[in-house]
N, C-alpha and C positions, 0 to 999 in steps of 0.2 A: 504494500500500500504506500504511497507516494502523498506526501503534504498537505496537495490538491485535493485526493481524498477525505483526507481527513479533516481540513478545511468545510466538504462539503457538508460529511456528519455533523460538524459543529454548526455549521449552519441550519442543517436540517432538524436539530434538536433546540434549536432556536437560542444557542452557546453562542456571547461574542466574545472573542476573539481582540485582545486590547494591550496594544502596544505599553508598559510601565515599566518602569526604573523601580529596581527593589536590591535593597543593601545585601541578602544573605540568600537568595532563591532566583533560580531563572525560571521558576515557570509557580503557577500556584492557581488553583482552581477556589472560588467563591460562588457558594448560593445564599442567597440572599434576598428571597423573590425572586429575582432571575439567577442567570447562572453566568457567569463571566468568567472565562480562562487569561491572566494576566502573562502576559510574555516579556522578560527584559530580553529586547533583542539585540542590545550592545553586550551583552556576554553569552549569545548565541555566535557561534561562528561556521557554523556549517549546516547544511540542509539534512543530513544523519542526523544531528547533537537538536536540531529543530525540531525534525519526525520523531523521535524519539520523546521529548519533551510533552507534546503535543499529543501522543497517542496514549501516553500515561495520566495525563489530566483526565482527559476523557475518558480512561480508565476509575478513574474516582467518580465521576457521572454514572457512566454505565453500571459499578457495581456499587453504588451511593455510600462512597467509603470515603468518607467526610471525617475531618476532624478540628478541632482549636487547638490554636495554640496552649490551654492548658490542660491538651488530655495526657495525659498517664502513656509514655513511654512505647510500651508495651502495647497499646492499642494504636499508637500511630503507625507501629510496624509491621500491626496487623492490617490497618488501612493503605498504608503503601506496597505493600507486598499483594493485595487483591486488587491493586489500580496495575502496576506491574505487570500480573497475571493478564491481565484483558490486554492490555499493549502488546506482548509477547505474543499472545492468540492473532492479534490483526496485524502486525508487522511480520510475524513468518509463519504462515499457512502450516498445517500441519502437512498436507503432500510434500511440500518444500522442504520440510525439515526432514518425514522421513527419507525423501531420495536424498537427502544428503548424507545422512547417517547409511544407509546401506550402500551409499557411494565412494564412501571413506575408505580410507590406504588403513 
């Protein structure tokens, strides 16, 4: 899945998408009535490290693995890890993985 793609999910799930400056994060997803994916795109430097970014936010959407800043350790790593998982799923297909894995040396 390519950028554009995933641009369009965000669109189509009615997610904007908004350029901000943030001190410790390049990417952070907010609902709050609506849903906003925040991008500092000055410490993005490549269309990978962007896809990637992008497809894990919207992994907090699709699996509503939401958290504050004051939750408990332990449960943000449980919430990053099932935003992760959904990234992983739409960034490489599972046919693509397995023929890679039985293609392997």
């Amino acid at each position: 899945m390519n950028i554009n793609e995933l641009t369009n999910i965000a669109e189509r799930e009615k997610i904007d998408i908004i350029n901000f400056k943030m001190k410790k994060t390049k990417a952070r997803i907010i609902e709050h009535g609506n849903t906003c994916i925040f991008m500092d795109y000055s410490k993005i430097h490549t269309d990978k490290e962007e896809k990637c970014l992008l497809s894990e936010e919207l992994g907090h959407y699709y699996y509503s693995s939401y958290y504050t800043l004051l939750s408990d350790q332990n449960f943000i790593n449980k919430q990053e890890y099932r935003a992760k998982k959904w990234s992983y799923y739409v960034l490489i297909p599972y046919e693509k993985l397995k023929s890679a894995v039985s293609n392997r040396n």
